[in-house]
MARLO-488650 format. One record per atom (N, C-alpha, C, O): x, y, z; residue in three letters. Coordinates in steps of 0.001 Angstrom, whole numbers, padded with zeros to 6 digits, always signed. Layout:
BEGIN
XYZAla
...
END
This chain:
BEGIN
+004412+013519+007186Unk
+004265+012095+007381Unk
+004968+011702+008683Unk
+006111+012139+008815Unk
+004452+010926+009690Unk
+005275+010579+010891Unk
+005786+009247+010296Unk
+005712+008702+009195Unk
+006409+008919+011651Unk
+007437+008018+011563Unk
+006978+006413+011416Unk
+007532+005441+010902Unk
+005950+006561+011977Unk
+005357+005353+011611Unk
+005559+004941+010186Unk
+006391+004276+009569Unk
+004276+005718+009862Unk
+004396+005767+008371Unk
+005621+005676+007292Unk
+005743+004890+006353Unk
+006328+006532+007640Unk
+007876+006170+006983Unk
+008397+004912+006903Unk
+008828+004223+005978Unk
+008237+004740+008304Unk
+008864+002839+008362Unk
+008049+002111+007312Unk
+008552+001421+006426Unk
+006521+002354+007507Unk
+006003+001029+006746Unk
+006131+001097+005518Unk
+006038+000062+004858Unk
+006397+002438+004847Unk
+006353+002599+003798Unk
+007975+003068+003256Unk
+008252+003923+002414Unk
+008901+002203+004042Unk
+010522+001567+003792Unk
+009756+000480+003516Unk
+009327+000320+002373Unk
+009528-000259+004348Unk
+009776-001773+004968Unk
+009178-002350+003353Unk
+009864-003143+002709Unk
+008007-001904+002894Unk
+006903-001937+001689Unk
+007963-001844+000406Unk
+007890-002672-000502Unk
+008855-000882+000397Unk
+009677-000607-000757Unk
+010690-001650-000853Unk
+010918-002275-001888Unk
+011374-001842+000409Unk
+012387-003163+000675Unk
+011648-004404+000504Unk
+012314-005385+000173Unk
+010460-004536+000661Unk
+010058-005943+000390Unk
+009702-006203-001278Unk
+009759-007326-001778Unk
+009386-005158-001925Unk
+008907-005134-003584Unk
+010510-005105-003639Unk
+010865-006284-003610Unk
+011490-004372-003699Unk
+012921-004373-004110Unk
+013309-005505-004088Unk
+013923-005996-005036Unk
+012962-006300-002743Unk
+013851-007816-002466Unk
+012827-008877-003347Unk
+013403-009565-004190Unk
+011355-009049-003205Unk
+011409-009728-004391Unk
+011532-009647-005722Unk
+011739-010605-006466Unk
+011403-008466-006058Unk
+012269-008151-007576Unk
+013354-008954-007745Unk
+013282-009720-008706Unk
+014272-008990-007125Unk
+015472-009168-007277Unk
+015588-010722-007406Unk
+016304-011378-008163Unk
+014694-011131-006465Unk
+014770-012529-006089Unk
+014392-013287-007133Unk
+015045-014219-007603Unk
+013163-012834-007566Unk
+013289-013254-008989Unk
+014211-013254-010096Unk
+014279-014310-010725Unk
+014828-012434-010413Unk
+015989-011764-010970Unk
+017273-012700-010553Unk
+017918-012898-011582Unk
+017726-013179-009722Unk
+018322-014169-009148Unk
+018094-015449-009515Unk
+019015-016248-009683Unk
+016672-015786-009689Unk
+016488-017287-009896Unk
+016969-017477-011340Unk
+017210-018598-011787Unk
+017128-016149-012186Unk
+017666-016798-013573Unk
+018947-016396-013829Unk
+019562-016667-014860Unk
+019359-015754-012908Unk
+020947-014743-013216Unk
+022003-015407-011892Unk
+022960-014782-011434Unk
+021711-016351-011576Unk
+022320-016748-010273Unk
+023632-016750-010113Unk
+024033-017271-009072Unk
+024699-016161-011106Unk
+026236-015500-010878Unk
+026299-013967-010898Unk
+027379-013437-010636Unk
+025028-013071-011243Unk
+024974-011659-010880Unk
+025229-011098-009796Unk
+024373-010663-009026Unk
+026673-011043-009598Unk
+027089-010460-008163Unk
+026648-009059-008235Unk
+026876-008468-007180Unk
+026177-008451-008998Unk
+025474-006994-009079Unk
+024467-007255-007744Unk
+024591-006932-006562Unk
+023420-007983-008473Unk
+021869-008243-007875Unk
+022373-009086-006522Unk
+021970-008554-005488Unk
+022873-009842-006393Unk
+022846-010359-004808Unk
+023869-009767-003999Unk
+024113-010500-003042Unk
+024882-008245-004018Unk
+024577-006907-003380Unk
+023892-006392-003051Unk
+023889-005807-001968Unk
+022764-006412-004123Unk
+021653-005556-004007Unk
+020679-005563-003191Unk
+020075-004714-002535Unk
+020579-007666-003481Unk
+020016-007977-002280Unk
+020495-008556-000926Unk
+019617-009062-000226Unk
+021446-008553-000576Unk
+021890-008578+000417Unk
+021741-007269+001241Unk
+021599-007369+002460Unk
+021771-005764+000512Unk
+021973-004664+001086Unk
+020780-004088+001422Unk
+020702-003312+002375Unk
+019644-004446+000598Unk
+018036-003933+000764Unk
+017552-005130+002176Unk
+016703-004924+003044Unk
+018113-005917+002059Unk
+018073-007167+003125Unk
+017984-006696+004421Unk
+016972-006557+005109Unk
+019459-006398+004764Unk
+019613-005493+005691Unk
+019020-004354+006212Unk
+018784-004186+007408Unk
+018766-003526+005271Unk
+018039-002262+005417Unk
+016505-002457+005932Unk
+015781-001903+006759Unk
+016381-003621+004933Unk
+014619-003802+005797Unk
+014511-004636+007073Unk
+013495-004428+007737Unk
+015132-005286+007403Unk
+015486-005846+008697Unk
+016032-004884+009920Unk
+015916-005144+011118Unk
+016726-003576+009284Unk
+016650-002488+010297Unk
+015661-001694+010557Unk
+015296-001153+011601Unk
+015142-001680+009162Unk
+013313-000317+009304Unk
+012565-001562+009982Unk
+011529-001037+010389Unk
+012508-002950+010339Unk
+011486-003221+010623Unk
+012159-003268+012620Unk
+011610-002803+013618Unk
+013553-004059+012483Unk
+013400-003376+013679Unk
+013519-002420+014868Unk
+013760-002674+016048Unk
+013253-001079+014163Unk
+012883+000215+014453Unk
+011506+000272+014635Unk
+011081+001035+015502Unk
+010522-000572+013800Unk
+009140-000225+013835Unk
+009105-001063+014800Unk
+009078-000392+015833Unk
+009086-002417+015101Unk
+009059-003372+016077Unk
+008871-002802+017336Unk
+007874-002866+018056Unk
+010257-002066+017581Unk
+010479-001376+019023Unk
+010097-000532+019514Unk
+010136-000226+020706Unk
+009528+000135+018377Unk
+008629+001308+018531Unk
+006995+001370+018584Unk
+006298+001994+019385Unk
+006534+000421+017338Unk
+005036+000377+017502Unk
+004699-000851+017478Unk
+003504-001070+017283Unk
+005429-001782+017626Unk
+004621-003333+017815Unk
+005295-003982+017063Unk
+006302-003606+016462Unk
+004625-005342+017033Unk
+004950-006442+015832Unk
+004266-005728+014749Unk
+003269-005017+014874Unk
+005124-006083+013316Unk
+004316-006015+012326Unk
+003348-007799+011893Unk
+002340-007864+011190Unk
+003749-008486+012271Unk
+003653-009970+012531Unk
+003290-010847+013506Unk
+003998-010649+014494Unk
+002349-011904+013712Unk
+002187-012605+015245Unk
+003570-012896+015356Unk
+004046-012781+016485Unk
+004368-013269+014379Unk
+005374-014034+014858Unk
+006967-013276+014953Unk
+008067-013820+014851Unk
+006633-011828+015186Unk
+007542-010672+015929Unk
+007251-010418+017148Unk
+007694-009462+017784Unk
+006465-011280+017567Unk
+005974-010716+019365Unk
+007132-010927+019843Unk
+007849-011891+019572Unk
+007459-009737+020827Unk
+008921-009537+022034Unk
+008420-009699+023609Unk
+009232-009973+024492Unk
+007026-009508+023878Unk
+006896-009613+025324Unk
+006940-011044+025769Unk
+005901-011639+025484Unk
+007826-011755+026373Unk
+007626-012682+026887Unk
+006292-013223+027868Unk
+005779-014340+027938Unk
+005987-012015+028546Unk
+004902-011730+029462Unk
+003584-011888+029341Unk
+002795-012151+030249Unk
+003342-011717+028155Unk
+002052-010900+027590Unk
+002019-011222+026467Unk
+003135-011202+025947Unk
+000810-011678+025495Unk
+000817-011933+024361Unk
+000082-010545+023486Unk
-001128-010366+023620Unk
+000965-009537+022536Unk
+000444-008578+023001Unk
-000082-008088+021503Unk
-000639-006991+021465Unk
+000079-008922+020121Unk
-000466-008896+018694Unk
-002034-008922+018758Unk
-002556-008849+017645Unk
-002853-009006+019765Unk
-004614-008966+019228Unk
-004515-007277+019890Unk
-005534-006587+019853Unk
-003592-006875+020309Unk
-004058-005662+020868Unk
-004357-004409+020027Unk
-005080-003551+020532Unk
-003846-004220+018742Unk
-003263-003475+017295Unk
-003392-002145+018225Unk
-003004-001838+019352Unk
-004198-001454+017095Unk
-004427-001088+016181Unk
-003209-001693+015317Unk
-002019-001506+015573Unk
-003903-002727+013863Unk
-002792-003534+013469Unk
-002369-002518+012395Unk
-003355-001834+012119Unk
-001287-002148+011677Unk
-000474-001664+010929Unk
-001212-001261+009766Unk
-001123-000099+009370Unk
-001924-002096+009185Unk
-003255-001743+008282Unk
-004445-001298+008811Unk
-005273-001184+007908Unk
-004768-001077+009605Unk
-005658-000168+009993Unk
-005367+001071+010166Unk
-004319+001432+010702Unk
-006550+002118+009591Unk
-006552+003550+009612Unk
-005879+004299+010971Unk
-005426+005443+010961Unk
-005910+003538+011959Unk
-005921+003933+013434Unk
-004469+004218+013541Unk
-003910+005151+014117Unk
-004004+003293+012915Unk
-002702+002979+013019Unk
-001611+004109+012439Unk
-000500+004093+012969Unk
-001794+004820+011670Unk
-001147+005664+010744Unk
-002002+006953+010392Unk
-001566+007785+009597Unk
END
């Protein structure tokens, strides 16, 4: 599996983990367990994403970094076969 792939398929696990939790939160809202948990998967996916960012693009229009250039219609977008 390359690296691509790895990332998206962090970033995918951190985002099902964090809303798990989040839910999990809306009824447990003194569980200092769970908002570790999510504070720490938080982080983690905010680093796999920006690793993927810097490496293969936005995953998002609204991660574009080129000031220059508007450069999200260009993909191959993240869901496409091309891409991975």
């Amino acid at each position: 599996m390359n690296r691509r792939t790895q990332l998206l398929r962090a970033i995918q696990k951190y985002d099902f983990a964090l809303y798990d939790l989040m839910l999990y939160l809306d009824t447990h809202t003194s569980c200092r367990e769970a908002l570790a948990l999510f504070r720490k998967y938080k982080e983690q996916r905010e680093k796999a994403v920006r690793e993927y960012t810097s490496r293969f693009g936005s995953l998002q229009a609204d991660q574009q970094q080129n000031a220059q250039e508007w450069e999200w219609g260009k993909g191959p977008y993240p869901w496409e076969k091309e891409a991975n």
